[in-house]
C-alpha positions as CSV (number, residue, x, y, z in Angstrom):
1,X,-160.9,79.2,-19.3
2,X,-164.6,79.4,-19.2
3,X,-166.9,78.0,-21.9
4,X,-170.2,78.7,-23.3
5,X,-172.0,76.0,-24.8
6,X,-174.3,77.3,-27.5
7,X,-177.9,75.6,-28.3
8,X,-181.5,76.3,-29.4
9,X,-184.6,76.3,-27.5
10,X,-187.1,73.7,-27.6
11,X,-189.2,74.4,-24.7
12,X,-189.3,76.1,-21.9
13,X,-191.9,75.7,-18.8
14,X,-191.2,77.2,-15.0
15,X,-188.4,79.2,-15.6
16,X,-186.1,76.4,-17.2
17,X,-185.5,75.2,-20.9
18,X,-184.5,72.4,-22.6
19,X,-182.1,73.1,-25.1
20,X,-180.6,71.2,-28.1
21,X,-177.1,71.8,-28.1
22,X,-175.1,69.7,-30.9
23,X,-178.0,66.9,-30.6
24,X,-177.5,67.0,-27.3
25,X,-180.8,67.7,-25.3
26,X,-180.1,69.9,-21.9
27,X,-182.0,71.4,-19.3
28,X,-180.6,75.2,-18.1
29,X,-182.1,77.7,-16.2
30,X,-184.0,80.6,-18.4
31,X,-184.1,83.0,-15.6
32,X,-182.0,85.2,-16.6
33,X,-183.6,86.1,-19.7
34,X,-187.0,87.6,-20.7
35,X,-188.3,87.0,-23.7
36,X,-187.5,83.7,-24.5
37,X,-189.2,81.7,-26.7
38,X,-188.7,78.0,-28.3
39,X,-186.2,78.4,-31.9
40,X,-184.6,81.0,-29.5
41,X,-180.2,80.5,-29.4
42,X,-178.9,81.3,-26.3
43,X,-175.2,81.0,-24.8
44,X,-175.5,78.5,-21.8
45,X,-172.8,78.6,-19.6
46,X,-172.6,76.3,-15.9
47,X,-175.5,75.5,-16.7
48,X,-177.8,79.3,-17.1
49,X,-178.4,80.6,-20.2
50,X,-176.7,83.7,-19.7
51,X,-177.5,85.4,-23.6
52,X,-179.6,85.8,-26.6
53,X,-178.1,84.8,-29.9
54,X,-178.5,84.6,-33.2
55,X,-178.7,81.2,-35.6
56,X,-175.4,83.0,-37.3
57,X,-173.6,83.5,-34.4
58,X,-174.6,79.3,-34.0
59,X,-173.4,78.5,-37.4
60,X,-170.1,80.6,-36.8
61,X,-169.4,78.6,-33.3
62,X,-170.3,75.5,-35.5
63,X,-167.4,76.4,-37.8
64,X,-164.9,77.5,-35.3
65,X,-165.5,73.9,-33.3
66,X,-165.3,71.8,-36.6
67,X,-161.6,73.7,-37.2
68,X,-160.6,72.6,-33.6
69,X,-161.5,68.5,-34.5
C-alpha cells in the first residue's frame, strides 16, 4: 500500500521545500510542481511532492486519520 503524507508549505528555495506535515517539519523535492508557493498543500509521497491540494482536502485527511487512532 502506498501512502501520501499531506502538509503545507513553508518555504521553498532550489527546487525543494520544507513542509509542515502534522507539526512535523520535512524537506521534499518541489520539482515536480510549478507554481508553488509557501501556505501551498501538497500530497508528498517518498519523499516528492507529487500534487496540489487544497486546505479542505487537508482537513478531510485530518478527519479520516483521527477515525483510524
Amino acid at each position: 500500500m502506498c501512502v501520501g503524507l499531506p502538509g503545507k508549505v513553508e518555504k521553498i528555495k532550489d527546487g525543494m521545500a520544507i513542509i509542515d506535515a502534522y507539526g512535523a517539519k520535512r524537506q521534499v523535492s518541489a520539482e515536480l510542481l510549478e507554481d508553488l508557493m509557501p501556505g501551498d498543500y501538497v500530497m508528498v509521497h517518498a519523499g516528492v511532492a507529487i500534487a496540489k491540494i487544497t486546505s479542505d482536502d487537508d482537513e478531510e485527511l485530518d478527519e479520516l486519520f483521527k477515525d483510524e487512532k
